[in-house]
NUPA-17391 format. One record per residue (C-alpha): residue in one letter; x, y, z. Coordinates in steps of 0.02 Angstrom, whole numbers, padded with zeros to 5 digits, always signed. Example, Ala and Ser with C-alpha at 12.3 -4.5 7.8 and 13.67 -1.06 7.14 Angstrom:
2
A+00615-00225+00390 S+00684-00053+00357 
//
This chain:
637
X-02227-00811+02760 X-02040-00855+02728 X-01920-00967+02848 X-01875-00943+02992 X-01700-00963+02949 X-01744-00836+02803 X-01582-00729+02859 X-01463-00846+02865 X-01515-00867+02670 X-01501-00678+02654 X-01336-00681+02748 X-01273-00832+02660 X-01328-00730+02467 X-01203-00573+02528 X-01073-00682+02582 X-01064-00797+02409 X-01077-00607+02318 X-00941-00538+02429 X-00850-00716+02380 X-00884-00698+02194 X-00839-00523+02181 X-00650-00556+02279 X-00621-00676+02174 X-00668-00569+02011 X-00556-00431+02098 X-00397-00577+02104 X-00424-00608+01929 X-00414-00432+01899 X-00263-00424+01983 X-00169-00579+01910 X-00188-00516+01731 X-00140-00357+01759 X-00006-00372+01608 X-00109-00476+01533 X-00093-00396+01346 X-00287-00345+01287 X-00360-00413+01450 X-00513-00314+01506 X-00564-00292+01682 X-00705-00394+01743 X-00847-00360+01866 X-00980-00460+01953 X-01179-00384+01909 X-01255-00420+02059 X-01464-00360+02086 X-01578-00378+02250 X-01634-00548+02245 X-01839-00560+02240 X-01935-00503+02365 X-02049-00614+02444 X-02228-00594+02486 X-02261-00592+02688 X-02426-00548+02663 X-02412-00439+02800 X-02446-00263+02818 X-02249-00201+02808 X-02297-00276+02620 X-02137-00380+02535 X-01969-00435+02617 X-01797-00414+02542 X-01720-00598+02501 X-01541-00553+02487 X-01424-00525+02323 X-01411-00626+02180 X-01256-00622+02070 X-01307-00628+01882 X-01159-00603+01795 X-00975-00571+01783 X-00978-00444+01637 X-00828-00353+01562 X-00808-00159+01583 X-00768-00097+01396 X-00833+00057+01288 X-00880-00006+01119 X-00840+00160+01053 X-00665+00176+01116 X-00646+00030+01021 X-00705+00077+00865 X-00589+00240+00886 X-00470+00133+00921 X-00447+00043+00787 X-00503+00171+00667 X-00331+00270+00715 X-00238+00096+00732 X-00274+00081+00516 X-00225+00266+00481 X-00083+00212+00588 X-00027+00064+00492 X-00038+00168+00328 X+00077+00293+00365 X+00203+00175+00447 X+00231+00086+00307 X+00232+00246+00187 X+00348+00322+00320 X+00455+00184+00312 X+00484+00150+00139 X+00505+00325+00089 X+00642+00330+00197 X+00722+00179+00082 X+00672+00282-00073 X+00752+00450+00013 X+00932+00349+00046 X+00920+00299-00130 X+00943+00498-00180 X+01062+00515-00049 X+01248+00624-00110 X+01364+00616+00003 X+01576+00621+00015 X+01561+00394+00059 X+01386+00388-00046 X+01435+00505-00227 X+01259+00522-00301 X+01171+00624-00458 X+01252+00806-00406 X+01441+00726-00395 X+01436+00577-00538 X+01321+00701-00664 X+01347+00889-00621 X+01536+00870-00563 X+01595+00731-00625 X+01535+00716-00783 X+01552+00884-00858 X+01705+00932-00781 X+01780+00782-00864 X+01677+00887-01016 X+01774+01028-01007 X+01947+00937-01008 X+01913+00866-01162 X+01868+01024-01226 X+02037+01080-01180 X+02123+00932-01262 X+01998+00851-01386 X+02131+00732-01483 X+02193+00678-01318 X+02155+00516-01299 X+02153+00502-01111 X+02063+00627-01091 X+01930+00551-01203 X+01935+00402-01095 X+01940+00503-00938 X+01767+00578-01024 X+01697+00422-01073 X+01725+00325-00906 X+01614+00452-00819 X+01495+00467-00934 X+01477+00273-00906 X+01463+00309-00733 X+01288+00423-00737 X+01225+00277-00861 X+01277+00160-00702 X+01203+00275-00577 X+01036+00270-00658 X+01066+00081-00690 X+01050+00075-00497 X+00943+00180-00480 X+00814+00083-00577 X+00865-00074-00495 X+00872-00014-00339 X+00669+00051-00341 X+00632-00121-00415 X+00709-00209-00278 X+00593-00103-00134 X+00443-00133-00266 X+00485-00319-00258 X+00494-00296-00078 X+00343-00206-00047 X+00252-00327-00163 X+00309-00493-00033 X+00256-00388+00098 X+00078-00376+00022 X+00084-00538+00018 X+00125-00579+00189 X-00008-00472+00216 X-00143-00543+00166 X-00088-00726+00215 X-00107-00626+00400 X-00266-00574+00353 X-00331-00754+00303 X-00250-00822+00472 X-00336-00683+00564 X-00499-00713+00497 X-00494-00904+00523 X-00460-00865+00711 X-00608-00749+00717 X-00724-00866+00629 X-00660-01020+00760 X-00676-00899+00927 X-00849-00864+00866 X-00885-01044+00883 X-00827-01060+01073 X-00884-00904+01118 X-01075-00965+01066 X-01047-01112+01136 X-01014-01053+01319 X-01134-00916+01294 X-01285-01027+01243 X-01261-01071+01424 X-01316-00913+01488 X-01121-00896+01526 X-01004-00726+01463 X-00868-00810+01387 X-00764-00651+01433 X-00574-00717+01406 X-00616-00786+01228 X-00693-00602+01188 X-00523-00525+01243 X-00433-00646+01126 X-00550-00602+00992 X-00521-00397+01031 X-00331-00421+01016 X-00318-00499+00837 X-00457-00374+00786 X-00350-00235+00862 X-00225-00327+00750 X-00323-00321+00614 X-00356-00156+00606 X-00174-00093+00566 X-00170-00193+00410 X-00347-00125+00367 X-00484-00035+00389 X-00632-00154+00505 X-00804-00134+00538 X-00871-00251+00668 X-01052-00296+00691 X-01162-00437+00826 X-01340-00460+00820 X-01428-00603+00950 X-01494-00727+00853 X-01683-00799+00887 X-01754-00961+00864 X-01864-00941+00729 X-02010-01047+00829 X-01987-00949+00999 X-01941-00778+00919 X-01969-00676+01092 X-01837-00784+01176 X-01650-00749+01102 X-01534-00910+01091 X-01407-00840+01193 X-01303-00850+01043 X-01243-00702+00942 X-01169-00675+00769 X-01020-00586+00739 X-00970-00505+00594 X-00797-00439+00500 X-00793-00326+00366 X-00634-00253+00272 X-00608-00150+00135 X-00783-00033+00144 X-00912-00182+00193 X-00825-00314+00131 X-00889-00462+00233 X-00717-00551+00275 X-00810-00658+00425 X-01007-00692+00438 X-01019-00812+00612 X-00915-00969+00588 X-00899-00925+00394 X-00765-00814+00330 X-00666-00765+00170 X-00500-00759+00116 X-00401-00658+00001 X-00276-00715-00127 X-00154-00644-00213 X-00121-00689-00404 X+00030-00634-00493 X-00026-00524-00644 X+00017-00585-00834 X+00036-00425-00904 X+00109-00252-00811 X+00025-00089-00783 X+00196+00021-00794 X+00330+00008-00929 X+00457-00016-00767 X+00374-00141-00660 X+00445-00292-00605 X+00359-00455-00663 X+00226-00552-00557 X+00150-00384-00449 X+00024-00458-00352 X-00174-00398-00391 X-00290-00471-00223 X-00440-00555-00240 X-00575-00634-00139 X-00551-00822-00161 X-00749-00867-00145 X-00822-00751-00265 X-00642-00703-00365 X-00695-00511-00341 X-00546-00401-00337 X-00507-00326-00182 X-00459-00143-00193 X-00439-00048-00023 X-00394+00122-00108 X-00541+00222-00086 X-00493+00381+00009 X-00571+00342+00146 X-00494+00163+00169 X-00350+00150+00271 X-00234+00039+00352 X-00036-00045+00331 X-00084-00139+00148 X-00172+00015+00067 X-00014+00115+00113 X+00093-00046+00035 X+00007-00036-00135 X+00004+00156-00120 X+00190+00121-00112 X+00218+00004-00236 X+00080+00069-00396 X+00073+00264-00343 X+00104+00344-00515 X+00039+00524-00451 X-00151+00481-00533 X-00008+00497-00689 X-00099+00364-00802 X-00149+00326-00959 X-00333+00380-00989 X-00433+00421-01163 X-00580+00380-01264 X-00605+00256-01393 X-00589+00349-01554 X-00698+00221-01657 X-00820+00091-01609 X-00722-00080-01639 X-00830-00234-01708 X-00817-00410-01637 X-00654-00476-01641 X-00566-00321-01693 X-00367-00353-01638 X-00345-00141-01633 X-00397-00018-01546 X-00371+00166-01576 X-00397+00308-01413 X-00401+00482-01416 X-00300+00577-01290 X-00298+00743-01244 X-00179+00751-01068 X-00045+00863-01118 X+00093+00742-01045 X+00021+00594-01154 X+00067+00696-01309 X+00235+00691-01271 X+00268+00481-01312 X+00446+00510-01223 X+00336+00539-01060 X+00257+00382-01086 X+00249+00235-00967 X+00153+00102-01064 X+00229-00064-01081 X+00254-00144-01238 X+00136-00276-01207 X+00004-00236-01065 X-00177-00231-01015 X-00288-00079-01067 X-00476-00070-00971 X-00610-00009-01122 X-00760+00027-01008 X-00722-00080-00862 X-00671-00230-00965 X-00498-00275-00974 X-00403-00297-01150 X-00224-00372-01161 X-00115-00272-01294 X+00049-00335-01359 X+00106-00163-01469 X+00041+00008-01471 X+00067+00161-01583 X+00056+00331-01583 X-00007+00499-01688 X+00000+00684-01644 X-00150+00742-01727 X-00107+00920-01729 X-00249+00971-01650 X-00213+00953-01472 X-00261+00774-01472 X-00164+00606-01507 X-00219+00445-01558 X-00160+00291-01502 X-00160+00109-01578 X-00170-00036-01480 X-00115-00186-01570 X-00155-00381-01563 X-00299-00361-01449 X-00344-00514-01337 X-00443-00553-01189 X-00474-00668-01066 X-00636-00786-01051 X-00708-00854-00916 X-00597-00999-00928 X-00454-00867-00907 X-00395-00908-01076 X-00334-00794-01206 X-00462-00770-01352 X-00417-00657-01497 X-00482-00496-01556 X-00624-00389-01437 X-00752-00504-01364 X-00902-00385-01412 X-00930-00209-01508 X-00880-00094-01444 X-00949+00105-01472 X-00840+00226-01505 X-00831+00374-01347 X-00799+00223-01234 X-00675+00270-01079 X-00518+00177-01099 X-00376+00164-00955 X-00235+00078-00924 X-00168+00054-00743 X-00253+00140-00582 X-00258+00327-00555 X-00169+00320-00365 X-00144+00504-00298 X+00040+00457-00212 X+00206+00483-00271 X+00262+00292-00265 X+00383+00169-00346 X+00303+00181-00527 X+00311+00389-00509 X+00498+00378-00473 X+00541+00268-00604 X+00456+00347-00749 X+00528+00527-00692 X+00688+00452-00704 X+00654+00377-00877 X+00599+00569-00920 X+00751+00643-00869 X+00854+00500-00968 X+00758+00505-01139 X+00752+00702-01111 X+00952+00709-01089 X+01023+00557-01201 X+00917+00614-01336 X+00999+00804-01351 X+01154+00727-01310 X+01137+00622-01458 X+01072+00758-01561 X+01215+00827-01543 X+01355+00696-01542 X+01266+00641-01735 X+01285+00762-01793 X+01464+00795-01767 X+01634+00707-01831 X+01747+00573-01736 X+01937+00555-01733 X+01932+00468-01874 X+01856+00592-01992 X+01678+00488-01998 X+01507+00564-01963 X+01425+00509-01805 X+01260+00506-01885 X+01136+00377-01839 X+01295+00293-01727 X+01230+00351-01540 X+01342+00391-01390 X+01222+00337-01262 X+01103+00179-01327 X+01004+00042-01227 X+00978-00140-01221 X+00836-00240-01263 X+00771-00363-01169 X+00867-00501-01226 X+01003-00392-01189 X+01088-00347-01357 X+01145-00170-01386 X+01042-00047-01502 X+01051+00127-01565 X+00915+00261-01529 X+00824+00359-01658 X+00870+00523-01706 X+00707+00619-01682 X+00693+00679-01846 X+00714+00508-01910 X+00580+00426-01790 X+00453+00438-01883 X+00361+00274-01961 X+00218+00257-02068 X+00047+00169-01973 X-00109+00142-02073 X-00047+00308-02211 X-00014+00423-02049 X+00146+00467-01957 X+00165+00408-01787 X+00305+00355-01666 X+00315+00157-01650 X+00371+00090-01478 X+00440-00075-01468 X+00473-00091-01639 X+00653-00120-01695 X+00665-00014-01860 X+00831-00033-01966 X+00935-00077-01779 X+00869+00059-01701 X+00730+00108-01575 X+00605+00242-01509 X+00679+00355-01358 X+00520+00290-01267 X+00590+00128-01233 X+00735+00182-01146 X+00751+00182-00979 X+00848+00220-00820 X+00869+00032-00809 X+00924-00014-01011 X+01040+00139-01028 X+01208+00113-01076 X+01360+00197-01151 X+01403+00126-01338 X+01530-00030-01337 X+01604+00023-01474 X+01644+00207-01407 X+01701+00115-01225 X+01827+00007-01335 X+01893+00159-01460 X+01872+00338-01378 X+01919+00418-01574 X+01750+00334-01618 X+01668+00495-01512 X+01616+00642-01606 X+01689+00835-01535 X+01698+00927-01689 X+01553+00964-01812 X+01677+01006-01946 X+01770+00869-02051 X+01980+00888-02065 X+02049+00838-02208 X+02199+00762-02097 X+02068+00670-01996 X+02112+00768-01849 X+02029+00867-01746 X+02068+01032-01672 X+01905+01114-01646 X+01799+01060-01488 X+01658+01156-01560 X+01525+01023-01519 X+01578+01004-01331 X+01521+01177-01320 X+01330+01122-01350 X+01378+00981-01237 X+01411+01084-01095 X+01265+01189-01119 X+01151+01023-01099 X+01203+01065-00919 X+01106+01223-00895 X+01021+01277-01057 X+00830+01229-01038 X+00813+01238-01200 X+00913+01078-01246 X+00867+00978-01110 X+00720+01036-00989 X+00658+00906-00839 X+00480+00981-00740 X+00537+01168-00842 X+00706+01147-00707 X+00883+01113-00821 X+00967+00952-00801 X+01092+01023-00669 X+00903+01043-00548 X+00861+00860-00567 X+00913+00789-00402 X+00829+00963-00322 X+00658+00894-00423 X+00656+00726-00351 X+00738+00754-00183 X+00572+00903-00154 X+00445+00754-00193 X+00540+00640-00096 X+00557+00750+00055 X+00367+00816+00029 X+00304+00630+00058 X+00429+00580+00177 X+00396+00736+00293 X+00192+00686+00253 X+00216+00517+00295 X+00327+00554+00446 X+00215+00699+00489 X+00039+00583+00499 X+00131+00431+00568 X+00191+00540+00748 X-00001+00625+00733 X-00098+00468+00737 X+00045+00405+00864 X+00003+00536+00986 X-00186+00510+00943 X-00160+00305+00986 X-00091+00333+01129 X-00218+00462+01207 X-00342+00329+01142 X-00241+00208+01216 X-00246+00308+01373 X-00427+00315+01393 X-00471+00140+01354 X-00366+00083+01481 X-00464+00204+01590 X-00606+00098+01553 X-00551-00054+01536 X-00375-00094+01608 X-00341-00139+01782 X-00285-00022+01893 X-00183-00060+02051 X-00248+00061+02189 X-00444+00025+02131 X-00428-00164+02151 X-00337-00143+02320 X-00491-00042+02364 X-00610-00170+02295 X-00512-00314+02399 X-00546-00193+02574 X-00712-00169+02530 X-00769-00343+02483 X-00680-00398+02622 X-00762-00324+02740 X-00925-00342+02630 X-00884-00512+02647 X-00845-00520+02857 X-01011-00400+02864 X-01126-00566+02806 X-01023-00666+02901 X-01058-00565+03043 X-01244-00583+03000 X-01245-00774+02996 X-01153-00813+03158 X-01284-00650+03225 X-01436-00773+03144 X-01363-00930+03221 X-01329-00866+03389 X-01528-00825+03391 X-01577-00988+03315 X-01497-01066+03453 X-01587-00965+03592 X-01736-00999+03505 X-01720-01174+03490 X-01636-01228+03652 X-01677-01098+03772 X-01877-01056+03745 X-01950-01225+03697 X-02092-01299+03796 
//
């Protein structure tokens, strides 16, 4: 039998629900900007019914309030931040491709390749061939031919700078990440310690949604909570739960109130003959795993960062080893078959560099090269070392290796990035000063001497002194009884075409200080004159003839066309995916906040209706009171 002030417990249940859930609906309304805030709402059940043992059978006690519980969609979420990493990706591809596109830029304030190489330069040409013994007009020549070696000067420079960029970015990157997952791994802790209490902890789980929401645009995130039982009770959960972060394809980044952080570590040797020193490689500091969020189905802001800054257009070096090396071996010789690694002036090896044989990594300091004949090439990797588990350098290969063994060097990344630019611009320069000097050796100066190995265009080394270029008839070198083409090898003041670049071009010193040191004739006067411009003919020609000088099967006059199409074709893809997933976000956006965010007009509904929910069991009590009272003052004995 319950008491007989029973209702006024019943009313006195609605009116602390009807309390409970006003105030839920004001703290709805006071974080209504709130960024990542998630509206609340109080679970409330009948209370238990109570035996009366009568034949009516059980009578209602009332409402209990259990919980105030947040209204969210675990699977907008997950969309959510699925589209936030795509997102990131493309913003930062979209971004820096617009840097790379301004770099191509020709304009009447900006002159680029089309007025400094196509106008400039050879209508300069064709003055001189006008007036060959003028000397102005030789210097007139000479000056812009000194300005395409600048333009591709800053050119070069100009990618390196964005690839430094880029490459601090990454950094900054990951240093968020770290932060990020330290705040994770800390909220967990609070949010377990309120909830052991049998209390939602619903603010710190907003705070914890925001950085993850965060989280996701610099990388892909897979989230995962499981209760977690006492081991002596295991029917009863704790009340605790753990929470887990992973990155990168199920990388665990945070496990509970344990996480992992990434560092980045400045690599000893480069991966591209034209990349700047100290590119950072990431690794997981625990375990010192690499870190490598380029699958294709990875996303998020720093897989579109090292798209960026290593894309080489899956352009890479890739063979197999052509004979089994034995312990300690300091070469090793690969067979290649790729059509473009046949052609060493295509190459973007550096001189000294790491090559993966099988998955293990080999450091390199020379390399070598012979067509075969037969399709194939073979190239020799000299001074072999490695590193131990020490990370110090040992010599020779640490164990023997078979021959057949897939060798690399660098990453096959499908995207056009900094690396792609640089060695088509090394193409085109190798591909144009070495007809150009062709031609220029084999022709006579003003003073009646034979060009021959004396180049017009040469490059510096890296210490910065001057050098000529071999003639490519003459750049041939003996290796182990077989001809080959050296690289980084100084032969007789003199080096390969492969080791020039866009960035170590330059226009002779001693042709800058004496134009009559520049060949236009191929024919000898006796007076050391020279009236016939014959040789500037084949000089124009380089201009148009495919034959001489042929970039992607275009002439050298289509360059800027080749590079501005790739350019364009990722900067319109970028662009293209970055508005898409935009749009996407937004209508994602959209519906979570139909879930989730506060809106005006529904809480002003909820505030009417608890209110009078509230004045209802109000109503009820003063009802109960005013019956007590008769009761007890009015029919007693």
């Amino acid at each position: 039998m319950p008491s007989q002030f029973f209702g006024l417990m019943i009313g006195y249940s609605g009116l602390t629900a009807a309390q409970a859930s006003q105030n839920t609906t004001a703290n709805n309304i006071a974080n209504i900007n709130t960024e990542g805030y998630t509206r609340q709402q109080l679970k409330q059940e009948a209370a238990d019914a109570l035996r009366t043992y009568s034949h009516y059978g059980m009578a209602g006690a009332g409402v209990d309030a259990k919980s105030i519980d947040q209204i969210r969609d675990e699977y907008i979420d997950l969309k959510y931040r699925a589209n936030s990493s795509k997102l990131g990706e493309y913003t930062s591809k979209n971004t820096y491709m617009g840097e790379i596109e301004n770099f191509f830029v020709d304009t009447d304030l900006v002159p680029g390749f089309n007025t400094v190489y196509v106008q400039n330069f050879y209508n300069s040409l064709l003055k001189l061939e006008d007036d060959p013994g003028s000397t102005t007009t030789r210097q007139s020549f000479i000056g812009q031919a000194n300005s395409v070696a600048e333009y591709f000067n800053h050119m070069a420079i100009d990618l390196e700078q964005t690839q430094d960029n880029i490459n601090q970015e990454i950094r900054d990157v990951v240093s968020r990440i770290n932060s990020i997952a330290s705040q994770i791994a800390s909220l967990n802790k609070q949010i377990n310690v309120i909830e052991m209490r049998g209390v939602t902890a619903n603010e710190l789980r907003d705070q914890r949604a925001v950085i993850l929401d965060e989280l996701s645009t610099l990388v892909d995130v897979e989230t995962r909570e499981v209760e977690v039982y006492n081991y002596a009770d295991p029917d009863n959960p704790t009340g605790a739960k753990n929470f887990q972060v992973m990155i990168g394809g199920a990388c665990s980044l945070v496990d509970g109130y344990e996480y992992d952080t990434l560092e980045c570590r400045a690599r000893d040797e480069k991966k591209n003959q034209s990349d700047i020193d100290g590119l950072y490689d990431i690794y997981w500091k625990q375990n010192g795993g690499r870190f490598y969020p380029m699958a294709p189905v990875l996303s998020g802001s720093l897989k579109g960062l090292l798209a960026l800054r290593d894309g080489n257009n899956k352009e890479y070096f890739n063979g197999d080893l052509a004979a089994a090396a034995a312990r300690g071996a300091d070469k090793i010789t690969v067979t290649v078959t790729d059509p473009d690694l046949l052609d060493v002036n295509k190459s973007t090896l550096p001189d000294r560099g790491t090559i993966t044989v099988s998955g293990f990594d080999y450091i390199y300091s020379g390399w070598s090269f012979v067509d075969n004949g037969d399709g194939t090439g073979s190239y020799t990797f000299s001074d072999i070392s490695y590193r131990d588990s020490n990370n110090e350098i040992q010599p020779g290969v640490m164990d023997d290796v078979e021959a057949g063994l897939s060798v690399r060097v660098s990453q096959p990344i499908d995207y056009m990035g900094i690396p792609y630019y640089q060695s088509q611009l090394n193409e085109f320069v190798r591909a144009l000063c070495g007809a150009f000097n062709s031609i220029e050796g084999q022709g006579y100066d003003l003073n009646g001497e034979l060009m021959g190995d004396r180049c017009f265009f040469r490059m510096l080394d890296p210490q910065g002194q001057e050098f000529d270029l071999m003639r490519a008839e003459d750049s041939r070198i003996k290796e182990a009884g077989s001809p080959g083409i050296g690289t980084g090898l100084q032969m007789n003041n003199t080096y390969t075409y492969n080791t020039l670049t866009a960035k170590n071009l330059r226009v002779s010193a001693d042709i800058l200080g004496d134009p009559a040191m520049m060949a236009t004739t191929y024919n000898k006067m006796s007076d050391n004159s020279v009236d016939s411009a014959d040789l500037l003919k084949d000089l124009v020609s380089l201009k148009t003839d495919k034959s001489k000088v042929s970039f992607r099967s275009c002439s050298s006059a289509e360059f800027l066309q080749c590079i501005l199409s790739d350019v364009a074709l990722n900067k319109q893809s970028a662009n293209t995916f970055e508005t898409n997933f935009t749009i996407i976000g937004q209508a994602i956006t959209n519906q979570r906040l139909s879930v989730s965010g506060v809106d005006t007009d529904e809480e002003a509904l909820n505030l009417v209706k608890f209110q009078h929910a509230y004045e209802l069991s109000a109503k009820v009590i003063q009802t109960m009171t005013e019956m007590y009272d008769r009761l007890i003052l009015n029919t007693g004995v």
